[in-house]
C-alpha positions as CSV (number, residue, x, y, z in Angstrom):
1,X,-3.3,-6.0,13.4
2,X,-6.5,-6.0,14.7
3,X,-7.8,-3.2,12.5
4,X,-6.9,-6.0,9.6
5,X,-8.8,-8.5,11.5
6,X,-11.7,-6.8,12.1
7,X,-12.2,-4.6,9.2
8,X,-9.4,-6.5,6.1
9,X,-11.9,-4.8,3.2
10,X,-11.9,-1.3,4.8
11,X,-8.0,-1.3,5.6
12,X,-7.4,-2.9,2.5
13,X,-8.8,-0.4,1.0
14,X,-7.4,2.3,2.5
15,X,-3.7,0.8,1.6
16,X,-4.9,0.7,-1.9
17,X,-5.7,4.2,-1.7
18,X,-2.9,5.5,-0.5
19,X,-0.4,3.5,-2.8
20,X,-2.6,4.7,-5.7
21,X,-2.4,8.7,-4.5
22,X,1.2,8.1,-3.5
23,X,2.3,6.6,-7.5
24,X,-0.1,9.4,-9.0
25,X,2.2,12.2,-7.1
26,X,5.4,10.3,-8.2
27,X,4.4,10.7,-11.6
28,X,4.2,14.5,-11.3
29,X,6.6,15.7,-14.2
30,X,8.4,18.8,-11.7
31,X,8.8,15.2,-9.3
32,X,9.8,12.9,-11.5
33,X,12.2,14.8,-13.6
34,X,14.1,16.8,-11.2
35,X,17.8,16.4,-10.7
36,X,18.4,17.9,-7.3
37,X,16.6,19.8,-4.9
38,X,13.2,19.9,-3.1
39,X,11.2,18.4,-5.7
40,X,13.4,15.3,-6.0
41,X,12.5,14.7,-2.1
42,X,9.2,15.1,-2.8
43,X,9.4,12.4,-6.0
44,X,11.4,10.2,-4.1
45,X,9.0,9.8,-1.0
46,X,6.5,9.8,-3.1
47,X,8.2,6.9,-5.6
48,X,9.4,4.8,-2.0
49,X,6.2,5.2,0.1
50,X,4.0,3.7,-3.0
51,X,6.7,1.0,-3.2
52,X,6.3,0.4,0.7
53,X,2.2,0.8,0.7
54,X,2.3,-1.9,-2.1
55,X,4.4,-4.4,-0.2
56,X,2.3,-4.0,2.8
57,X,-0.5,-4.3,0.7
58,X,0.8,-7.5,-0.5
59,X,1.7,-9.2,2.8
60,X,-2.2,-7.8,4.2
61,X,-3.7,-9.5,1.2
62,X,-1.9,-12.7,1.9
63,X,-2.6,-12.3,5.3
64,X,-6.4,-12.0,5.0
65,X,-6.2,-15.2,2.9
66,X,-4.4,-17.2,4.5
67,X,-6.6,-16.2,7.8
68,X,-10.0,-17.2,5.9
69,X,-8.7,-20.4,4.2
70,X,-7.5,-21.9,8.0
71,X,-11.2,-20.6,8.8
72,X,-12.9,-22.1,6.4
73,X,-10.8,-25.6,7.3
74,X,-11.3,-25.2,10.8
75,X,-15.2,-24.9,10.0
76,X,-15.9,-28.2,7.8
């Protein structure tokens, strides 16, 4: 939490980053195709942890806002 307080570009960043590396190997045709086995693992944590990275996203984002709009109140 204080990592988003202190630096909400860089670790908002960062989450964007890893969502978009995390959909990119989701979309990996041996991942995404795959029936059984090792490779469906490997397509399903891929396909989950971009789901999870983009909620977190979401809730940082709204977070950050919300945190500069009481600032900017508290200031004027």
């Amino acid at each position: 939490m204080t990592q988003l307080r202190e630096h909400p570009g860089r670790t908002l960043g960062a989450l964007l980053a890893v969502a978009f590396v995390l959909f990119m190997g989701s979309g990996v045709p041996a991942w995404k195709d795959a029936t059984h086995g090792v490779d469906l693992v490997l397509g399903d944590i891929c396909w989950f942890g971009f789901m999870l990275t983009a909620l977190v996203f979401l809730i940082a984002g709204a977070y950050t806002l919300a945190r500069a709009a009481s600032r900017t109140r508290r200031v004027s």
